[in-house]
Rosetta silent file (secondary structure, phi, psi, omega in degrees, C-alpha in Angstrom):
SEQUENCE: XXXXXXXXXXXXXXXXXXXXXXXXXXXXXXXXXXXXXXXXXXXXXXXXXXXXXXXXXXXXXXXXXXXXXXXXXXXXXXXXXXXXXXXXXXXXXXXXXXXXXXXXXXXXXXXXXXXXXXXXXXXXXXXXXXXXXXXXXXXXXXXXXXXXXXXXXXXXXXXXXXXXXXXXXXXXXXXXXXXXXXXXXXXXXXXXXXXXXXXXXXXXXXXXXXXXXXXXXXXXXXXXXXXXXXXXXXXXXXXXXXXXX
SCORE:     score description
SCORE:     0.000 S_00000001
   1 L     0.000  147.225  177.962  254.770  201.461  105.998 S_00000001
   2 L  -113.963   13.271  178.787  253.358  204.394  108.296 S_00000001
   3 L  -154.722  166.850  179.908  255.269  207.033  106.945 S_00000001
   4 E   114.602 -169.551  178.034  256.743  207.938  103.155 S_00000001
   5 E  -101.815  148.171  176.460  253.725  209.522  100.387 S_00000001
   6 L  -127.599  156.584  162.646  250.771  207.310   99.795 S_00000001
   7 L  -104.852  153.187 -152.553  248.691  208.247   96.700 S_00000001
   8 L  -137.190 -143.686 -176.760  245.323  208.331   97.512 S_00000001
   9 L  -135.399  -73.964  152.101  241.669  208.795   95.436 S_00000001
  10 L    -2.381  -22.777 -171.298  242.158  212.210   98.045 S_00000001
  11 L   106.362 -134.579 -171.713  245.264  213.329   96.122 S_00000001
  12 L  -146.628  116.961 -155.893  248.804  212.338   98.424 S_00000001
  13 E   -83.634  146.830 -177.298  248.584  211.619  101.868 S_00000001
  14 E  -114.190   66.695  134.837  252.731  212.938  103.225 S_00000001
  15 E   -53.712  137.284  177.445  253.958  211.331  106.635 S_00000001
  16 E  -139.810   88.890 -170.770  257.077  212.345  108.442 S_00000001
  17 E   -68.417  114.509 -163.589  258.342  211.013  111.763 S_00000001
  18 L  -139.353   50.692 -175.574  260.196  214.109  113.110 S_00000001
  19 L   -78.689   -4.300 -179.740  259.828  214.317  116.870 S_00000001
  20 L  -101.471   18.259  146.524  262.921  216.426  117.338 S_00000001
  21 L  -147.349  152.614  178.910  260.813  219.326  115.632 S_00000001
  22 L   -52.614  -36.583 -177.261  257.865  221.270  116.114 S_00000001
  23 L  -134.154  121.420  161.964  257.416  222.190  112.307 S_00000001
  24 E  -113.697  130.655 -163.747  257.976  220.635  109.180 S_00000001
  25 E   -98.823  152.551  166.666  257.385  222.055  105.670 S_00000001
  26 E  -122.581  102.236 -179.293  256.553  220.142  102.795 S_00000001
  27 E  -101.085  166.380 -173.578  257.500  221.378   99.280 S_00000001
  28 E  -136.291  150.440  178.544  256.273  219.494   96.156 S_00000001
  29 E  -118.065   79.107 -130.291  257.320  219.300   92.544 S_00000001
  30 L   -85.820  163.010 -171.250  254.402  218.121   90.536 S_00000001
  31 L  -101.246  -29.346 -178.629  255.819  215.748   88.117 S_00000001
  32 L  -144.100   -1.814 -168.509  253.707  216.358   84.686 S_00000001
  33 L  -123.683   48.698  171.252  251.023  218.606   85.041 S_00000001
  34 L    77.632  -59.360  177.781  252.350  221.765   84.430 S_00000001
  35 L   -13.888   98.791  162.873  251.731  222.981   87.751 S_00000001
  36 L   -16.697  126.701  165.669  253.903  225.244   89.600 S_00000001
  37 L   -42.076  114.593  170.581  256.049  223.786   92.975 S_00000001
  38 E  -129.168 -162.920 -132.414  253.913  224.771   96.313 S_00000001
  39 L  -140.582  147.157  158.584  254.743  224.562   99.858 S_00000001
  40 L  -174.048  138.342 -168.941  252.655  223.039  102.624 S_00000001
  41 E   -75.932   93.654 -165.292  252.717  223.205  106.523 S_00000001
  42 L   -91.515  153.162 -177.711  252.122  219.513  107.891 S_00000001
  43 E   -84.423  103.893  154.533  250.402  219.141  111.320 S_00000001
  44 E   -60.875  144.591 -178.246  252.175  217.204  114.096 S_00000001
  45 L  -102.256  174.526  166.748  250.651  214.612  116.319 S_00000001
  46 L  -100.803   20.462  176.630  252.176  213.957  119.625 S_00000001
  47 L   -91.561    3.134  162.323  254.419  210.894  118.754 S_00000001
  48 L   106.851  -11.056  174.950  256.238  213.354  117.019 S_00000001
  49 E   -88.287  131.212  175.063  254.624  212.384  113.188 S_00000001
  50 E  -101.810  141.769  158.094  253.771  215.476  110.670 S_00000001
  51 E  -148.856  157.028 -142.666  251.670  214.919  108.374 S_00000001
  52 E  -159.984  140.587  170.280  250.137  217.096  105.221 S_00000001
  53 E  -120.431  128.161  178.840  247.542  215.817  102.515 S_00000001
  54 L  -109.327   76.002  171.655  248.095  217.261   98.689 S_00000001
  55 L    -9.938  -56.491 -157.961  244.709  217.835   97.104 S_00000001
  56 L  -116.453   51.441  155.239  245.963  218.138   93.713 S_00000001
  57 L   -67.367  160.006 -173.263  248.696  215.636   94.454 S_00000001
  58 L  -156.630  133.487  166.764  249.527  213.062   91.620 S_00000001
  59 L   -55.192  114.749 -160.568  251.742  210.015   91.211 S_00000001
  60 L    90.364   28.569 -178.338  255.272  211.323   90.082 S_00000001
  61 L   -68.937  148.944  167.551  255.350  214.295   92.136 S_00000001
  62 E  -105.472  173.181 -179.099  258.832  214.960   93.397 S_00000001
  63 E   171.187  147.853  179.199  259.450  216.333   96.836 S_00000001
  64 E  -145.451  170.511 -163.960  261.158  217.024  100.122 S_00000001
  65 E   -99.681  179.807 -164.645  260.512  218.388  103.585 S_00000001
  66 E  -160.903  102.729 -171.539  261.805  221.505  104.786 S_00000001
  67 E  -110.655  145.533 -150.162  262.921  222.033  108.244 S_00000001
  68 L   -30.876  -27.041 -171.501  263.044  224.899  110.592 S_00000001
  69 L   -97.629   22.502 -165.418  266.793  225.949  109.910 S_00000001
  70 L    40.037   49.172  159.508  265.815  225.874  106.017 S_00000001
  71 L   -85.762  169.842  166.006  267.712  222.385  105.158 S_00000001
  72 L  -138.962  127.749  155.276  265.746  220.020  102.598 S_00000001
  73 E  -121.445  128.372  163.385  266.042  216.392  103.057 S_00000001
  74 L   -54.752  156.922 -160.588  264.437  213.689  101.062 S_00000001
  75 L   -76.514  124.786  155.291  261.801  211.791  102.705 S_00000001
  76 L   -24.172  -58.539 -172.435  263.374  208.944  104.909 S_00000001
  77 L   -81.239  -14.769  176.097  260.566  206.798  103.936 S_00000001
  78 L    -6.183  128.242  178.435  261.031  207.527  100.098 S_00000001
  79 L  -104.734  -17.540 -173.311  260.253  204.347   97.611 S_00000001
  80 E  -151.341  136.286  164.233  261.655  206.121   94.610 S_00000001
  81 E   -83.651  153.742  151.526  264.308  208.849   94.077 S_00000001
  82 L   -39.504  -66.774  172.971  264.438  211.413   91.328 S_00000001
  83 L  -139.072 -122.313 -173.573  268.327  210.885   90.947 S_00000001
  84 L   -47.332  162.110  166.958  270.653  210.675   94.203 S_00000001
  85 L   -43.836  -26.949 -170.203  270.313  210.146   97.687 S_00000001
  86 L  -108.353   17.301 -155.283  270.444  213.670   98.474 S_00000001
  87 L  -101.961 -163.466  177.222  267.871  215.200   95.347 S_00000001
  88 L   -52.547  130.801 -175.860  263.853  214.857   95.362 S_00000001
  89 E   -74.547  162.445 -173.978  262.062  212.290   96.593 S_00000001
  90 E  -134.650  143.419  166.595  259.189  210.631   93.990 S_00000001
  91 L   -69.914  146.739 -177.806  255.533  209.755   94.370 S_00000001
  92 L  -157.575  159.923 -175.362  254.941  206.273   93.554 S_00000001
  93 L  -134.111   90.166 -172.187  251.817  204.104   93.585 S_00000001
  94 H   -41.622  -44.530  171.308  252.751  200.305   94.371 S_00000001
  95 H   -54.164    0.673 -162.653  249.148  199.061   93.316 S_00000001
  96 H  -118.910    9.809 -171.943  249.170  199.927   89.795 S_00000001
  97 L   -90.359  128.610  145.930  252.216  197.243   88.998 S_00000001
  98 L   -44.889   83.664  171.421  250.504  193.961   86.792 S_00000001
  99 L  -119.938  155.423 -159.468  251.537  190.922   88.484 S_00000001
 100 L   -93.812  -31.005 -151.677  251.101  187.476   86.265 S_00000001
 101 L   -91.865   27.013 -172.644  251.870  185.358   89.413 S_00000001
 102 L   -56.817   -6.773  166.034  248.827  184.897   91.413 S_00000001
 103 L   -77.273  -42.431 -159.806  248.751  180.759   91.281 S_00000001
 104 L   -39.896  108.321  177.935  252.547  181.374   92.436 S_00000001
 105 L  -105.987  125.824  166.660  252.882  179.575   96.228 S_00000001
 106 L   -81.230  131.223 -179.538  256.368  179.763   98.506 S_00000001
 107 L   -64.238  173.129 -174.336  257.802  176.207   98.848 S_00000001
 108 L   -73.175  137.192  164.294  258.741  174.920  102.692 S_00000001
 109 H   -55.039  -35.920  152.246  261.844  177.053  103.533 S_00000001
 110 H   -20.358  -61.645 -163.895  263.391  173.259  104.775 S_00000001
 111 H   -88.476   10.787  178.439  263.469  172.792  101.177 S_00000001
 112 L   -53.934  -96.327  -88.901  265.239  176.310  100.031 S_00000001
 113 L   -12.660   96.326 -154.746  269.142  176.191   98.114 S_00000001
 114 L  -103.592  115.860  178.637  269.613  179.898   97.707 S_00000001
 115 E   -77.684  120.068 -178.126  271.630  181.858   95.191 S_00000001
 116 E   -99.953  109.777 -166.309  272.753  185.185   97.128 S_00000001
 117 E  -106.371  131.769 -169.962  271.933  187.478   93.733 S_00000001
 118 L  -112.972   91.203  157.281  274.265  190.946   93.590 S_00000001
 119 H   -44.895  -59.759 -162.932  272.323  193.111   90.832 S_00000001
 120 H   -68.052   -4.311 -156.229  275.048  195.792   90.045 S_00000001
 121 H  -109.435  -58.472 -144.644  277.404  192.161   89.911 S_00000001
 122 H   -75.494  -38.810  173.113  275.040  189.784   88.372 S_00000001
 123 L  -105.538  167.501  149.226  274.860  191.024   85.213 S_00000001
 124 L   -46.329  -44.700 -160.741  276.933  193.372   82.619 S_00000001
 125 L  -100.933    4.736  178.849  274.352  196.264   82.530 S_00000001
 126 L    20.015   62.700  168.586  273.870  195.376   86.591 S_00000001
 127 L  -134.479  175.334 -174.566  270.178  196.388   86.696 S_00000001
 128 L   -93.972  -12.954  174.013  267.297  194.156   87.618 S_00000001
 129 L   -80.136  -38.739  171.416  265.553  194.163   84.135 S_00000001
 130 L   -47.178  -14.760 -172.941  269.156  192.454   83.118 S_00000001
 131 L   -94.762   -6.372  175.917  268.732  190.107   85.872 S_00000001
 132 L   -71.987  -60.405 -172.306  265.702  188.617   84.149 S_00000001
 133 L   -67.140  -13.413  176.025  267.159  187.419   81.230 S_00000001
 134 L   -81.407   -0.397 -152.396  269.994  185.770   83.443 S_00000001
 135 L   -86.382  -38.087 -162.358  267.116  183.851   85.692 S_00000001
 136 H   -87.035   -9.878  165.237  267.245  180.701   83.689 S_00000001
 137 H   -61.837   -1.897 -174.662  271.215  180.203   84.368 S_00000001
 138 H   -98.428  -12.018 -165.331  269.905  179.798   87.570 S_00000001
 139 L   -91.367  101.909 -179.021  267.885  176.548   87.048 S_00000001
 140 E   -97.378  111.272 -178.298  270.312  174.605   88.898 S_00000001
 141 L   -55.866  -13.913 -169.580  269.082  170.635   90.266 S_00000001
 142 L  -148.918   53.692  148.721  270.122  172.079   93.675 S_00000001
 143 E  -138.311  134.992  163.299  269.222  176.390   93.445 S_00000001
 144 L  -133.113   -9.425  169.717  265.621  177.083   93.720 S_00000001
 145 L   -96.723  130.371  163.856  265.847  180.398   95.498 S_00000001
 146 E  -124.143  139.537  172.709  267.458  183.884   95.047 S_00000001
 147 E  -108.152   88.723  172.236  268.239  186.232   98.017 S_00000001
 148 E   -69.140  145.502  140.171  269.292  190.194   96.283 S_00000001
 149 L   -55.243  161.251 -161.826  271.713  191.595   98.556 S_00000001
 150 L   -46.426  129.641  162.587  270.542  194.932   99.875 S_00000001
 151 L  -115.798   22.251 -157.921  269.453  197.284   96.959 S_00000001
 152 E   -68.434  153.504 -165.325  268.306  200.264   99.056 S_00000001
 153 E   -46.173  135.948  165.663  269.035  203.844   97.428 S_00000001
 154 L  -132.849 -177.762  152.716  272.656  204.532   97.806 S_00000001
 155 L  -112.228  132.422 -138.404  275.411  206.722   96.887 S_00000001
 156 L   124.236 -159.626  175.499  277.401  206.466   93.865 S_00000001
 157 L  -125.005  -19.025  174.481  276.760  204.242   91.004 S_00000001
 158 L  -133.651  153.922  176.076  278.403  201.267   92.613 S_00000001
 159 L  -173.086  142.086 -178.857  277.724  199.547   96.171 S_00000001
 160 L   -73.828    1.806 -178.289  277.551  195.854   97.850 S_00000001
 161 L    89.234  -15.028  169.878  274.551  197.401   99.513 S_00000001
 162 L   -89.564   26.288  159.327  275.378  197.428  103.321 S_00000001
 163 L  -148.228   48.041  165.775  275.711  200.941  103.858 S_00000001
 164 L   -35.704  161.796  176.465  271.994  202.249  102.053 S_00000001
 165 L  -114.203  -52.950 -178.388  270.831  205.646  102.825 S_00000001
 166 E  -111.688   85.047 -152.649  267.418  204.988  101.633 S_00000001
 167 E   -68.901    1.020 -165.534  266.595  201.491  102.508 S_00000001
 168 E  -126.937   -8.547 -170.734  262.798  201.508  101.255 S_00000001
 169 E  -112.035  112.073 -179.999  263.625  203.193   97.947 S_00000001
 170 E   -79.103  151.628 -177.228  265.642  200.512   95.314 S_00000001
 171 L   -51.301  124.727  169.291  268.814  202.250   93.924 S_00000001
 172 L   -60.248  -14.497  160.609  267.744  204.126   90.706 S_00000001
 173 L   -35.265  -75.782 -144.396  271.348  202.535   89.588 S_00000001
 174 L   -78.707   -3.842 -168.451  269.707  198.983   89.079 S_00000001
 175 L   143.339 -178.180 -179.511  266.298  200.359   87.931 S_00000001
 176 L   -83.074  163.950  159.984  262.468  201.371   88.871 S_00000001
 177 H   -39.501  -55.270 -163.672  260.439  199.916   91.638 S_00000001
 178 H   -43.752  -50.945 -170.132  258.568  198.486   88.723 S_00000001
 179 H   -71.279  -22.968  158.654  261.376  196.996   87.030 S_00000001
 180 H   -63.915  -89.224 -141.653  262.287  194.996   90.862 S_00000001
 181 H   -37.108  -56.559  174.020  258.419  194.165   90.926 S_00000001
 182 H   -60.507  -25.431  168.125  259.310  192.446   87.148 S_00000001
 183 H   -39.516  -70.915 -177.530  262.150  190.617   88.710 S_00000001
 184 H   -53.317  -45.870  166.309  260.464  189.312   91.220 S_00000001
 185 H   -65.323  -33.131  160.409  257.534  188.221   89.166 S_00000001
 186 H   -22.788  -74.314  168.879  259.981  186.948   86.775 S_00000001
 187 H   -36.202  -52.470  164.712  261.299  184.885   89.432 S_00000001
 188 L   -87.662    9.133  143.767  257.958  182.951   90.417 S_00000001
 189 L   -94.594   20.279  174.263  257.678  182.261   86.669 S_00000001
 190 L   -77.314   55.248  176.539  260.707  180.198   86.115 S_00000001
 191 L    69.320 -140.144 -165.433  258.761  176.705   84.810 S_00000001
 192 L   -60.208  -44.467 -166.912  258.446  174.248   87.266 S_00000001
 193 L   -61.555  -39.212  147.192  260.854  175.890   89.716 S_00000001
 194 L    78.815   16.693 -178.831  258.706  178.942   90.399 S_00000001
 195 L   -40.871  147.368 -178.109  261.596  180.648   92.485 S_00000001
 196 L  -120.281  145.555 -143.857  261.024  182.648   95.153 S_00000001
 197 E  -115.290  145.312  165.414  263.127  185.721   95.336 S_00000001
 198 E  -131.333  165.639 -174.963  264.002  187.344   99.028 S_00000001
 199 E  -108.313   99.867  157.735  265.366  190.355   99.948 S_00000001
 200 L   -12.636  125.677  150.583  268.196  191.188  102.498 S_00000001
 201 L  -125.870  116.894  165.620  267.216  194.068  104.850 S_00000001
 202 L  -118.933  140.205 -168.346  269.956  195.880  106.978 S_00000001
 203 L  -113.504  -22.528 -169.776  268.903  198.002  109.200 S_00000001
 204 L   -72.606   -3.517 -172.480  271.538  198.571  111.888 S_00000001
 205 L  -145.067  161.851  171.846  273.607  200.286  110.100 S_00000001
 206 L  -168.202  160.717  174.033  273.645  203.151  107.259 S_00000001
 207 L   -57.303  158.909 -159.574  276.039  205.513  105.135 S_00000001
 208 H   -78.401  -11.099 -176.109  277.304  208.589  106.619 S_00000001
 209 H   -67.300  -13.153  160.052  275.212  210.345  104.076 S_00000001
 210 H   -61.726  -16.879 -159.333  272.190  209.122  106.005 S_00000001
 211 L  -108.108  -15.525 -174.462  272.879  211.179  108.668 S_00000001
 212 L  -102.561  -14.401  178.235  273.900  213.995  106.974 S_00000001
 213 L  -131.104   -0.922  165.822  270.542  214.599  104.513 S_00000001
 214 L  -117.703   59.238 -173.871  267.984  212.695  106.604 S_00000001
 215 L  -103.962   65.725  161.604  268.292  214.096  110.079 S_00000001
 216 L  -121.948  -11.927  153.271  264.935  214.551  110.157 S_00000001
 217 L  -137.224   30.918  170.853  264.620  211.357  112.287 S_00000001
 218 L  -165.121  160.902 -159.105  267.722  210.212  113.340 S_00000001
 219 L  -119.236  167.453 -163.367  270.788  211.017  115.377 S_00000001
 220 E  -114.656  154.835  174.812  274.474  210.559  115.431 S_00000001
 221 L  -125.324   98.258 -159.483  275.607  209.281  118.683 S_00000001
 222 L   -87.437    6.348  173.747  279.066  210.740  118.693 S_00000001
 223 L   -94.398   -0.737  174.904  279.819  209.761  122.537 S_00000001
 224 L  -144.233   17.911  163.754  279.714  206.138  121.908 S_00000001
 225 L  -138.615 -174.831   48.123  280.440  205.287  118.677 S_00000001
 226 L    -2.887  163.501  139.600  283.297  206.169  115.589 S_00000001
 227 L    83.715 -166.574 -160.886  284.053  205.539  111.849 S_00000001
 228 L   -92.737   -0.119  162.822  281.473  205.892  109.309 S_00000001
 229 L   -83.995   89.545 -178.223  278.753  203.789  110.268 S_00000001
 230 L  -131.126   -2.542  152.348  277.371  206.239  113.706 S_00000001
 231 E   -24.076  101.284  172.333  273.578  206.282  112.543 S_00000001
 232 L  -104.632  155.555  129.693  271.122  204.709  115.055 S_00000001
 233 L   -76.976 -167.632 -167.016  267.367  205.278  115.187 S_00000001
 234 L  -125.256  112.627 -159.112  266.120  206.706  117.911 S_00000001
 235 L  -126.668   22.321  159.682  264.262  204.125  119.700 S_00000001
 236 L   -28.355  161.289  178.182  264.792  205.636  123.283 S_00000001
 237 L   -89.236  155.523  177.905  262.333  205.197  125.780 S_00000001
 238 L   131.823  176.245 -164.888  259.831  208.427  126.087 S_00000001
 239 L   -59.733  -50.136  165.589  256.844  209.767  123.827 S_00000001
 240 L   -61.753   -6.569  170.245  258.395  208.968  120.698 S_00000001
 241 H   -86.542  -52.749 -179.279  259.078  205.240  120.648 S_00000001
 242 H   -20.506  -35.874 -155.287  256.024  204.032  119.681 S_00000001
 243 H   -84.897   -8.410 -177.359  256.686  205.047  116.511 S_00000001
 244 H  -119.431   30.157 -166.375  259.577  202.774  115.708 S_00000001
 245 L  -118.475    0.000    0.000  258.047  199.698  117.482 S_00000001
């Protein structure tokens, strides 16, 4: 990803693709270390990306940007929410997740028979640490694969996952990043079978709630479309497409 918070050695580097403003604020919510909430002024490039580095940034900061007409929106690229789609966004550090499966190899895709796995579905307690203990009901002579349906942050508590807000962040319904990371590792530990788990991504489409708390890079295009799916990016031709290519 080229945009969302990276944690750094540096503190927390902040990208924000925003080309249809000149200024974007960034406030932060340190997550444990006492620290008061501060404010910080990110620097635009000319494709239209802000970006802001947080010295005494830390992994579990919360945060959101702040835009010229004093809205707050959660960071598009967000990997982890606080709570909902429309509250604080969370620092997260991908690298610091354990994984046991490093022998772990994907079989020829020829040879896949794929279980299309529904977390909020799959289980009673519909989270992804629940989906672990369900993995060996899965060893099937002719399943060797699981495919989750979309889990990107949505709103509510229940959804099949096609209409995500925050497609890069899994729904704090089913669980943490971490606890998808344990799925998935789960998953290439299943004996012999060693499944390999994949993930749906839809992109063409999103909830109207996308459009209404992230319109810091995307637009509704109310002369050619209806109904609740009218979210596009904006992948027009002009100074700003690079950025989604």
């Amino acid at each position: 990803m080229i945009f969302g918070a990276k944690a750094k050695p540096t503190g927390v580097e902040y990208i924000a693709w925003a080309p249809d403003h000149e200024k974007v604020a960034l406030e932060i919510h340190p997550g444990s270390n006492g620290a008061t909430h501060r404010k910080l002024v990110m620097k635009r490039d000319p494709l239209g990306q802000h970006v802001a580095v947080d010295p005494q940034g830390h992994v579990g900061d919360r945060y959101h940007f702040l835009l010229p007409d004093g809205k707050t929106v959660p960071d598009p690229g967000s990997r982890a929410q606080a709570d909902s789609v429309h509250d604080l966004s969370v620092v997260i550090d991908p690298a610091t997740y354990s994984w046991t499966d490093t022998k772990w190899k994907h079989p020829p895709f020829r040879d896949l028979v794929i279980y299309e796995l529904q977390i909020g579905t799959f289980t009673p307690a519909g989270t992804f640490r629940a989906a672990i203990e369900k993995l060996p009901h899965l060893r099937d002579p002719h399943v060797n694969a699981i495919e989750i349906i979309p889990i990107g942050n949505f709103p509510g508590r229940w959804n099949w996952g096609y209409d995500g807000v925050l497609i890069y962040a899994p729904s704090r319904a089913y669980g943490s990043p971490d606890d998808l990371r344990a799925l998935v590792d789960a998953a290439h530990r299943q004996g012999s079978r060693q499944q390999p788990a994949h993930l749906e991504a839809i992109q063409s489409h999103r909830a109207s709630d996308h459009a209404r708390r992230c319109r810091s890079r995307t637009r509704r295009l109310r002369d050619r479309t209806s109904g609740r799916f009218e979210v596009v990016r904006r992948c027009r031709e002009g100074r700003s497409s690079p950025a989604v290519r």
